[in-house]
C-alpha positions as CSV (number, residue, x, y, z in Angstrom):
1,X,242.6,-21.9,190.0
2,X,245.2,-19.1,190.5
3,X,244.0,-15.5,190.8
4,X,243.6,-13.1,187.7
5,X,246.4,-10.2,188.7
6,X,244.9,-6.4,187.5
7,X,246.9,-3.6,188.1
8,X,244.4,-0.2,188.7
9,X,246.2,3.0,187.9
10,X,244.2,5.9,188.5
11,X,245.1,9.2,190.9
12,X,242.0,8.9,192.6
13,X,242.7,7.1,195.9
14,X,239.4,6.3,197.6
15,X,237.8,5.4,193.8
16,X,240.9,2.8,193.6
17,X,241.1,1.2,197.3
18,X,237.5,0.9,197.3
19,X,237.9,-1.0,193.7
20,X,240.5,-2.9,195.0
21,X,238.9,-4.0,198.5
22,X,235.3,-4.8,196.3
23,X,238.1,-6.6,194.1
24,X,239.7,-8.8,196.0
25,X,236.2,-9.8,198.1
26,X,235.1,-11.7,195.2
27,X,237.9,-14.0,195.9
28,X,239.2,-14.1,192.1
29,X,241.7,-11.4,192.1
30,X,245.0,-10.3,193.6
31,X,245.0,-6.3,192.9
32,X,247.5,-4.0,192.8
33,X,246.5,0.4,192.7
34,X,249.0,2.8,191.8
35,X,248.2,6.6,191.9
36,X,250.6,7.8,189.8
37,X,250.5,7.3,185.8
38,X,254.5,7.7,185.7
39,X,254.5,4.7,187.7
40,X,251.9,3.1,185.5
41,X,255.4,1.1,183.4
42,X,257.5,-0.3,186.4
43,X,254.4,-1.3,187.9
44,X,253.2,-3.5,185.4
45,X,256.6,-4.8,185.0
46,X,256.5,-5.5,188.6
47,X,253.5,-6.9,189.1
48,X,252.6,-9.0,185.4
49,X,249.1,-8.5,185.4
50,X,246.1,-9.9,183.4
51,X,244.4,-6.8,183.0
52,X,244.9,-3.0,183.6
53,X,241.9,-0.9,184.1
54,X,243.3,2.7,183.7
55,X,242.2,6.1,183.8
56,X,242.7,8.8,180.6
57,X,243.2,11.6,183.4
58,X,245.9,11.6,185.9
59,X,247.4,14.5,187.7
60,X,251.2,13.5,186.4
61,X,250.6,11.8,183.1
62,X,247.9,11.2,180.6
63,X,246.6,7.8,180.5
64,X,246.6,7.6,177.2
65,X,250.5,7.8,176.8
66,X,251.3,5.3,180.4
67,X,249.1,2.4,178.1
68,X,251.0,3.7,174.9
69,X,254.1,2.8,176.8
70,X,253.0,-0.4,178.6
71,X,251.0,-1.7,175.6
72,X,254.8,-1.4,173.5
73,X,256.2,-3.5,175.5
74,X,255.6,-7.1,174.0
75,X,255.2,-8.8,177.2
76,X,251.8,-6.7,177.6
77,X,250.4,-6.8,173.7
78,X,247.5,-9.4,175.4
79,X,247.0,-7.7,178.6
80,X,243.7,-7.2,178.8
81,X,242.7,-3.9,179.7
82,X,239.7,-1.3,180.5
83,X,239.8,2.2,179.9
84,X,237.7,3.4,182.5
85,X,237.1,7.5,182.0
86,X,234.6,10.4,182.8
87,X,236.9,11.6,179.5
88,X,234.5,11.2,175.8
89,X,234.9,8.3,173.8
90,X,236.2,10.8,170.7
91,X,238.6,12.8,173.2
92,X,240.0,9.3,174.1
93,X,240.7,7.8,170.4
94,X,241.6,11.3,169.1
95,X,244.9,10.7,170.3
96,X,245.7,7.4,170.1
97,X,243.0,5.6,168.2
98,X,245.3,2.5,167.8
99,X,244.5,2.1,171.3
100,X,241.3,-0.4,171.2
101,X,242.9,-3.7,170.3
102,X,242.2,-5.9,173.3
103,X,241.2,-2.3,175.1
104,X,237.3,-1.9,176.7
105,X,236.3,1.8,176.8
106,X,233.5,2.5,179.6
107,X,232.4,5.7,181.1
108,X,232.4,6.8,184.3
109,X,230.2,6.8,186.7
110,X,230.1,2.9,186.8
111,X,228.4,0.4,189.4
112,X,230.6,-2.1,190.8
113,X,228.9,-4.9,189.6
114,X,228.7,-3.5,186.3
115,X,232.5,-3.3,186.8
116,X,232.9,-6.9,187.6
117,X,231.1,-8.0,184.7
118,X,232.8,-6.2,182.6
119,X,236.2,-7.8,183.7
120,X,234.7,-11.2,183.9
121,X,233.9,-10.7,180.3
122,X,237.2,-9.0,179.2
123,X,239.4,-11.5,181.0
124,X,237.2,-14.4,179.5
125,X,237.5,-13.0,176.1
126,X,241.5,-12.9,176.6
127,X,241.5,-16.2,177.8
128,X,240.0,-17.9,174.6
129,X,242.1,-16.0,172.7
């Protein structure tokens, strides 16, 4: 069975590298982190992942408008992706509220495992269409 690809964009370094290490542990991912939201595009076009977990709050970009952009692009309309935020549920769909599609919203502070579950399920969900 080939790996599940997700791409983690969020500025915060340590939260990322740490997701990513935990990540690839398991033995069922290949992950790639970015830092930078404006980067948040090419990267996905780069890397073709499965899913994108992605903050609302990065220091150059909203999060909001990097999976506006991603999410336009037809190759990513099924991506699978996770909306991981300290930022309000409301806040979050006050702006874009066509967001959710095949989008999961959670709330920062998370536990790993809670995390991993979450993506198992997401990815799972995707995968049977």
């Amino acid at each position: 069975m080939s790996k599940k690809k997700i791409l983690v964009i969020d500025d915060e370094v340590n939260f990322s590298n740490l997701l990513k290490i935990n990540l690839e542990d398991i033995g069922e991912y290949e992950v790639k982190a970015i830092y930078k939201g404006s980067e948040g595009y090419e990267a996905a076009r780069e890397f073709c992942p499965d899913m994108i977990i992605i903050d609302v709050v990065l220091k150059d970009a909203d999060g909001r408008d990097v999976l506006s952009l991603i999410k336009s692009d037809s190759q990513f309309q099924h991506v699978s992706v996770i909306i991981l935020s300290a930022v309000p549920l409301k806040q979050i769909l006050e702006k874009h509220p066509v967001l959710l599609g095949n989008t999961l919203i959670l709330s920062k502070p998370i536990t790993l495992a809670m995390l991993v579950e979450h993506i198992h399920q997401q990815l799972k969900k995707s995968e049977n269409g």
